[in-house]
C-alpha positions in Angstrom: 117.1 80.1 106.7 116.5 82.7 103.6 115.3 81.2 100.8 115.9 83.1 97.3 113.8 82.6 94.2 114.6 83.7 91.2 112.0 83.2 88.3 113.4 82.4 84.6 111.6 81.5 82.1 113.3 80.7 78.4 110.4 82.8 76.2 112.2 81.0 72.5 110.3 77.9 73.8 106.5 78.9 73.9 106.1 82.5 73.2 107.0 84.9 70.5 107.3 88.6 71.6 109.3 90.8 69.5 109.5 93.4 72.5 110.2 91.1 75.2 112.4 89.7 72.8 114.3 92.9 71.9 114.6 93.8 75.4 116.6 90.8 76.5 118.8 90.5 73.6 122.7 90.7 74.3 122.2 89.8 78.0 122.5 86.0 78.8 119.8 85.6 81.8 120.9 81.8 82.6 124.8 83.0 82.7 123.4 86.2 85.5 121.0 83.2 87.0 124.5 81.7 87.7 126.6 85.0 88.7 124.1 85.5 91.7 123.9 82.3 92.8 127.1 82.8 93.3 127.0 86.2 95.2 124.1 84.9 97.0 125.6 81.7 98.2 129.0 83.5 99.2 127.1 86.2 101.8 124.3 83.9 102.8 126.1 80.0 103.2 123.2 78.9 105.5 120.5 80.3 102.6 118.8 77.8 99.6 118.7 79.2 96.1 116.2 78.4 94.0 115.3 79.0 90.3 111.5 79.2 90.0 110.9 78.5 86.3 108.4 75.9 83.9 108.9 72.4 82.8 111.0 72.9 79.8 113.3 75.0 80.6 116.6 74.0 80.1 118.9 75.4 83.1 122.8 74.9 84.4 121.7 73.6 88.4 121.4 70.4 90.1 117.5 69.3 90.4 117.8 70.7 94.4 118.2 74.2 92.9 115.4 74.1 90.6 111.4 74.7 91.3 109.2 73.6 88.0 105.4 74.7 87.9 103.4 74.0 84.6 103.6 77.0 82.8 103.3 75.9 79.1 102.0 78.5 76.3 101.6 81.0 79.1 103.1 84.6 78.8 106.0 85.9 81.0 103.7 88.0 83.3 101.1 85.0 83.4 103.9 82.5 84.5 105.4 85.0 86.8 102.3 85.1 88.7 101.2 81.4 88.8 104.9 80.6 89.6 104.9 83.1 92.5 101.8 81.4 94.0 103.1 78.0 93.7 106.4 78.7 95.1 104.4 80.5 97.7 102.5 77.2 98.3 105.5 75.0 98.6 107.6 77.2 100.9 107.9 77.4 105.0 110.3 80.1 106.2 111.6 83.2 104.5 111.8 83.9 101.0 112.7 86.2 98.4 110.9 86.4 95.3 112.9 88.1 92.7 114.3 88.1 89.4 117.6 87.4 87.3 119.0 90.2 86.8 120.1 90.7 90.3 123.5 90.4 92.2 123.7 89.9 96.1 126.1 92.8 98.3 124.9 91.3 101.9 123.2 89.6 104.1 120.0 88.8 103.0 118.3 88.1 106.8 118.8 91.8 107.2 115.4 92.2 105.3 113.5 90.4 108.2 115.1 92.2 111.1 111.3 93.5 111.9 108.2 91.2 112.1 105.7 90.8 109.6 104.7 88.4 107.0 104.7 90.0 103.8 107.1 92.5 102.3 106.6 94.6 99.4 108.8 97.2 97.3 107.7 101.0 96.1 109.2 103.0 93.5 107.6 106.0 94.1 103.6 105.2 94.7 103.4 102.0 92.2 104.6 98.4 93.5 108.1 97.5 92.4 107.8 93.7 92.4 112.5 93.6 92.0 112.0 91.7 95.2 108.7 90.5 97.3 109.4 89.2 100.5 107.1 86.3 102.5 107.8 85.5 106.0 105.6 82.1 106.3 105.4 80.5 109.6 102.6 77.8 110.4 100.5 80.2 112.0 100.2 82.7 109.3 101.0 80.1 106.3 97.7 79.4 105.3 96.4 83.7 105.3 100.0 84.1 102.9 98.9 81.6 100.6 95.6 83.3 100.5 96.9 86.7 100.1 98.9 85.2 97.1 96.3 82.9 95.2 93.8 86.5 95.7 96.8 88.2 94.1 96.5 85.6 91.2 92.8 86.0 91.1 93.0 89.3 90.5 95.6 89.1 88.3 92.9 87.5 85.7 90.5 90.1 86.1 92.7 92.7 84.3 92.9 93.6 80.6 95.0 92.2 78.2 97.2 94.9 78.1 97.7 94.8 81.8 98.2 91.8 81.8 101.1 91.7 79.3 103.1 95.0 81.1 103.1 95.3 84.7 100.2 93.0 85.7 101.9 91.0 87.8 103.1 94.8 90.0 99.3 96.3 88.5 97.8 92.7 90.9 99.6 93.8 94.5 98.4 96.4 94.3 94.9 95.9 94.3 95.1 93.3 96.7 96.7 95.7 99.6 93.8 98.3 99.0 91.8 95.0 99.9 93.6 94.8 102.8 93.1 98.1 103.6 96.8 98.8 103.9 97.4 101.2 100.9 95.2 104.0 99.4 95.7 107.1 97.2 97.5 109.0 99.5 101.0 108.0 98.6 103.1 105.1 100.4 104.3 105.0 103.9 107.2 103.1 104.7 107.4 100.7 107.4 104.8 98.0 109.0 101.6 98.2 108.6 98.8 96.0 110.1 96.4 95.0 107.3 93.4 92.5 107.7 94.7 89.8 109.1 98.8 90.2 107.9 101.0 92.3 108.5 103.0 94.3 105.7 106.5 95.5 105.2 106.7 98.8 102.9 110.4 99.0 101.3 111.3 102.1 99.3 113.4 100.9 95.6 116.4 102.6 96.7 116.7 103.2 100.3 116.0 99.7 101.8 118.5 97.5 100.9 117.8 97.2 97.3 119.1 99.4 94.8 119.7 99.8 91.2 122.9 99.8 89.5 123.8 103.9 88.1 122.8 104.2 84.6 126.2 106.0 83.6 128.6 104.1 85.2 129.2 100.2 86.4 128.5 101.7 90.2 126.2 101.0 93.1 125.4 102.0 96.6 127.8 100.0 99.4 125.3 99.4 101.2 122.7 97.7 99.2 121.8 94.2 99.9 120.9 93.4 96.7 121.8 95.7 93.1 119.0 95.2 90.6 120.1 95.8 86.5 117.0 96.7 84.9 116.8 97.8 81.3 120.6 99.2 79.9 122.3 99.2 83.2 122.7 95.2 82.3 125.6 96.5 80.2 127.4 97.0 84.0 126.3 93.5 85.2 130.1 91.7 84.2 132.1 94.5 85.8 130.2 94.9 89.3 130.3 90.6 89.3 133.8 90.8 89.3 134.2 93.2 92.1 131.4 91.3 94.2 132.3 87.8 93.5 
């Protein structure tokens, strides 16, 4: 069974960020939280969705669809993190780690078609955390957790600034130079044998997830899921439609 987490967090509540905040305005995240739900639930029947989020926030799902870590007074990158580990923690089977801004065009099983326990996305040669994949099984469970609560741990160690933009992509990778899996000399797609897990490398725009055109409400057939990041959310209603 695929599990899909989606992490929300309603900022108004503990933090004041006047770009984070002019970033998100116009674009109701809880209403898109909703819309792929919907897409997801239609494709996958069998699959669980799940919104990853704090204790506070206020959200329009039964209890069953809803997976609350203590986040209070942290930022969004912080509480993306911690809530990634905890998830991560509480989880058996495959999941999808991912955002809100997302709709589902497919099957999402199709991104576990090979073996391996953790799956990570590249735009270009820096992480593209859209969607993180985990494969845990009881034999690898416990070495995922660890790759995850390192991922936190290093997440700590960088500088404010990091931390506020991009920590949370800026932590990966560290962690899979740890695992000896990437280095300077670009990304290679496929499956990769690291320490002791095995990695997935996706491509942002050739394996299954791709983002929505900037110039018109369009998107590649055969993507499994279409991300909307920055002012392609202005296509978010019209694409719904057509895949709902």
């Amino acid at each position: 069974m695929i599990t899909l987490a989606a992490f929300y967090k309603d900022l108004k509540l503990h933090v004041e960020s006047t770009a984070v905040n002019d970033a998100v305005k116009g674009f109701d995240y809880k209403r898109s939280l909703m819309c792929l739900k919907e897409t997801f639930e239609k494709r996958n029947p069998q699959g669980k969705f799940l919104v990853t989020t704090d204790l506070e926030t206020e959200l329009p799902f039964d209890a069953a669809n809803i997976f609350r870590s203590e986040l209070k007074d942290k930022g969004l990158m912080e509480s993306l993190v911690l809530s990634n580990t905890e998830i991560i923690r509480s989880t058996v089977g495959k999941i999808i780690l991912c955002g809100s801004d997302h709709l589902i065009n497919g099957d999402l099983n199709n991104f576990f078609i090979k073996d391996f326990d953790i799956g990570i996305l590249f735009n270009g040669t820096s992480v593209n955390n859209t969607v993180v994949l985990a494969n845990i099984q009881k034999s690898t469970r416990s070495k995922i957790i660890d790759f995850f609560e390192e991922r936190e741990k290093e997440y700590y160690q960088l500088s404010e600034g990091k931390k506020d933009w991009f920590g949370d992509q800026i932590s990966y990778d560290i962690v899979l130079r740890k695992h000896g899996v990437l280095n300077d000399q670009g990304v290679i797609q496929g499956i990769h044998k690291g320490t002791n897990l095995t990695f997935k490398f996706m491509k942002y725009g050739e394996d299954g997830v791709y983002g929505c055109k900037k110039s018109a409400a369009s998107y590649n057939k055969q993507s499994l899921l279409v991300d909307f990041k920055g002012t392609r959310k202005r296509w978010f209603d019209i694409i719904y439609n057509e895949l709902k």
